[in-house]
GUGUZA-612592 format. One record per residue (C-alpha): residue in three letters; x, y, z. Coordinates in steps of 0.2 Angstrom, whole numbers, plus 5000, padded with zeros to 4 digits. Each point is the difference from the previous one (the first is absolute). Layout:
BEGIN
alaXYZ/...
***
This chain:
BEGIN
unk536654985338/unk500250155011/unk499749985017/unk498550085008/unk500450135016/unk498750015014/unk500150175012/unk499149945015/unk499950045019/unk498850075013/unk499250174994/unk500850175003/unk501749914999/unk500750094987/unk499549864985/unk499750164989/unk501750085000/unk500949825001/unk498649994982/unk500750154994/unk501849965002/unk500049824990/unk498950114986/unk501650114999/unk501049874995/unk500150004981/unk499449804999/unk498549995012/unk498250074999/unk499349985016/unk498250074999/unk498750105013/unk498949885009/unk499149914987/unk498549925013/unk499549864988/unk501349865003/unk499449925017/unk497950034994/unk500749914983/unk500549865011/unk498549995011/unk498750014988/unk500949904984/unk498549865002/unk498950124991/unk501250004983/unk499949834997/unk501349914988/unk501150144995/unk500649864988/unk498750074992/unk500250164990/unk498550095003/unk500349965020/unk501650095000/unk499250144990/unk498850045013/unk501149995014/unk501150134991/unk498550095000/unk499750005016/unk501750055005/unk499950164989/unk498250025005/unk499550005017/unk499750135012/unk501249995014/unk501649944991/unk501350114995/unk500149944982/unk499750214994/unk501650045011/unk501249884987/unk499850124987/unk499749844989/unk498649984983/unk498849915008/unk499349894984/unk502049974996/unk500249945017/unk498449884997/unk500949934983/unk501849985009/unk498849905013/unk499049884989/unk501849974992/unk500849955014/unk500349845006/unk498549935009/unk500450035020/unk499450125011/unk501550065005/unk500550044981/unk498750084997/unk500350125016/unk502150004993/unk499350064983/unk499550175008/unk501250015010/unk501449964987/unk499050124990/unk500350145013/unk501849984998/unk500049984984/unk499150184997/unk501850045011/unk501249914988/unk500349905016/unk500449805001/unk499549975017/unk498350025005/unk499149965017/unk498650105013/unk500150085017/unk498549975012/unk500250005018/unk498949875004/unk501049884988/unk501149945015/unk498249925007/unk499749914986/unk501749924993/unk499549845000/unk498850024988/unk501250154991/unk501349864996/unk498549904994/unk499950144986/unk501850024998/unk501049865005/unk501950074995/unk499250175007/unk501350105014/unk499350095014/unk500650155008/unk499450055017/unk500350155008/unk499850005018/unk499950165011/unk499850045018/unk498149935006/unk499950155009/unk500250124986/unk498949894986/unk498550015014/unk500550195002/unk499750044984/unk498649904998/unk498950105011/unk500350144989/unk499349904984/unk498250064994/unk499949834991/unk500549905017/unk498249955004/unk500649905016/unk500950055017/unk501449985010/unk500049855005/unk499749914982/unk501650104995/unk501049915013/unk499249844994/unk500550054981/unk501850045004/unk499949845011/unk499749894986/unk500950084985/unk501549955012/unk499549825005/unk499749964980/unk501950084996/unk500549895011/unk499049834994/unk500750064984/unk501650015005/unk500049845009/unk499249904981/unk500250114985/unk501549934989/unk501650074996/unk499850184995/unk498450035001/unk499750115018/unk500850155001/unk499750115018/unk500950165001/unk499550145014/unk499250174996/unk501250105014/unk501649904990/unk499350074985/unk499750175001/unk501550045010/unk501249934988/unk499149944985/unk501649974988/unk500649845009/unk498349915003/unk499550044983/unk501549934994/unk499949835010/unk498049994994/unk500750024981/unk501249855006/unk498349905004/unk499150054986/unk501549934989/unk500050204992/unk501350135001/unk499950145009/unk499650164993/unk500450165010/unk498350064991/unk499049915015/unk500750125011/unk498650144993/unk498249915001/unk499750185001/unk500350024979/unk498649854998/unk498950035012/unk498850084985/unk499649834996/unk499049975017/unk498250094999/unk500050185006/unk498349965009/unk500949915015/unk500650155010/unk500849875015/unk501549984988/unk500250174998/unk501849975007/unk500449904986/unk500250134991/unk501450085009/unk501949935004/unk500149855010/unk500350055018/unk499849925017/unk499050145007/unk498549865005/unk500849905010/unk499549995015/unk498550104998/unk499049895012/unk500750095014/unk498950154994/unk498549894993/unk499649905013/unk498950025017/unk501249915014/unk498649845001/unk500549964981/unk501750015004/unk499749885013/unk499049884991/unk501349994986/unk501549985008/unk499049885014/unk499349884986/unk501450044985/unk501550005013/unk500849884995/unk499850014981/unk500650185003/unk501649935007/unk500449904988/unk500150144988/unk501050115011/unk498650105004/unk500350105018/unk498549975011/unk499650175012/unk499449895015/unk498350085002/unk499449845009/unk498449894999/unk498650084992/unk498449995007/unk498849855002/unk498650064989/unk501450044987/unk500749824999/unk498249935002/unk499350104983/unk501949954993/unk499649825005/unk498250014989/unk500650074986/unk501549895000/unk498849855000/unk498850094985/unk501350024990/unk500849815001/unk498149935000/unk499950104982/unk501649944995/unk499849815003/unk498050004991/unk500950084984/unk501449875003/unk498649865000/unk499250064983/unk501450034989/unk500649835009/unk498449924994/unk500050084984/unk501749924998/unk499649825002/unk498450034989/unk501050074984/unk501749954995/unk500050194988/unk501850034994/unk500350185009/unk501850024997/unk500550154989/unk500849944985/unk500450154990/unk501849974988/unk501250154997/unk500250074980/unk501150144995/unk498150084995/unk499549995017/unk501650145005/unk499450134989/unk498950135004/unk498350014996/unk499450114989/
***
């Protein structure tokens, strides 16, 4: 069995490009956000046994079906998908490997796996899916991801829940660091990246247990596969160049530069990020910071309680259990 590959890290951190560069590579598929793994976790009571055929065929259903997830964007037959589904083995996570799979094998690809952002949130419940699954995280400056948020049309929240976001996608890496086995966390940075993308491409292939292809140098040439709709990755469409970096300085009003470097500071040491010394920001800034900070852990420890009950109430088999064939490396028709 090919390993799955996992593109996670805070949003605005340059997952899309790091996306496109592993799809380059003439062995891995890595699809456009596909929004219906972490719903298909959450919401598997309502399929019942998928030991039972006609449960996994409406579960495949719903994953080609429903409004919201990007099932469309694959490019994949939805009823052929539903059929490789109800013949897979009975797990959710082969039945969510199935499509994915499928997308690479649309691509003549061997590897297959997703990219989501909000992935490094959730890896427990990820390697619950895909236990032999790697995980690539890219980090970027706090200060640029919560930059380039504010500019996002589809960033519903403020400030102050960026700094959170970026906050956490940082504390998971390094839990997973700390507990994933042997070859299964992966953090490069976005700054390393783009400025000189040959030797930390290569040292990722070396992860990944692939070789390197100088093709990943152009995410440019696959950028097609993305959908054209999403005008904030625009720049993936162009040569790989370190022209963002740093683009905070620009972005941000001076209290948002103080709030990230006073609460991030030391997170943004680690990484060698300079700090500009701006000071303390203001007390109502650190108060709302201190609110939404507690929301936002309150809201992760009551979705921690209910997939912890759900947990000890069903012992389902969730692993993805999907076997290689020499079938499975051709392209679909």
């Amino acid at each position: 069995m090919e390993r799955p590959i996992f593109v996670v890290g805070c949003p605005r951190s340059g997952t899309t490009l790091l996306q496109l560069m592993l799809h380059a590579h003439p062995r891995i598929a890595i699809p456009p956000e596909t929004r219906f793994l972490l719903p298909a976790y959450y919401r598997r009571a309502r399929f019942g046994d998928l030991r039972v055929p006609a449960n996994r065929r409406a579960l495949g259903e719903w994953i080609t079906g429903t409004r919201g997830h990007k099932f469309p964007d694959l490019g994949l037959d939805a009823a052929e998908t539903v059929r490789r589904i109800e013949e897979a083995p009975p797990t959710l996570g082969s039945a969510l490997g199935t499509v994915l799979r499928e997308y690479a094998r649309r691509h003549g690809k061997q590897r297959w796996g997703d990219k989501r952002p909000a992935y490094i949130q959730y890896l427990p419940e990820l390697f619950r899916l895909f236990p032999d699954a790697q995980v690539v995280h890219l980090i970027r400056d706090g200060r640029d991801c919560v930059g380039s948020l504010k500019g996002m049309k589809w960033w519903e929240h403020d400030s102050h829940h960026a700094v959170v976001t970026w906050a956490n996608a940082i504390d998971a890496g390094h839990e997973a660091a700390r507990h994933c086995p042997d070859g299964s966390y992966y953090a490069l940075q976005y700054e390393h990246l783009v400025a000189d993308p040959a030797p930390q491409l290569s040292a990722l292939c070396e992860f990944l247990g692939e070789r390197y292809d100088p093709a990943m140098l152009h995410p440019e040439a696959v950028a097609s596969v993305n959908p054209r709709r999403k005008k904030h990755h625009a720049r993936t469409h162009k040569d790989v160049d370190a022209a963002a970096i740093r683009a905070w300085e620009e972005r941000l009003e001076p209290w948002e530069v103080q709030l990230c470097e006073y609460v991030l500071g030391d997170r943004l040491r680690a990484y060698g990020y300079e700090l500009s010394g701006l000071g303390r920001p203001p007390a109502a800034v650190l108060a709302r910071y201190a609110r939404t900070l507690a929301w936002r852990r309150q809201a992760a420890l009551r979705r921690g309680f209910r997939d912890g009950w759900h947990r000890i109430v069903s012992d389902d088999d969730l692993a993805c259990r999907l076997g290689g064939s020499d079938q499975d490396l051709q392209p679909a028709p």
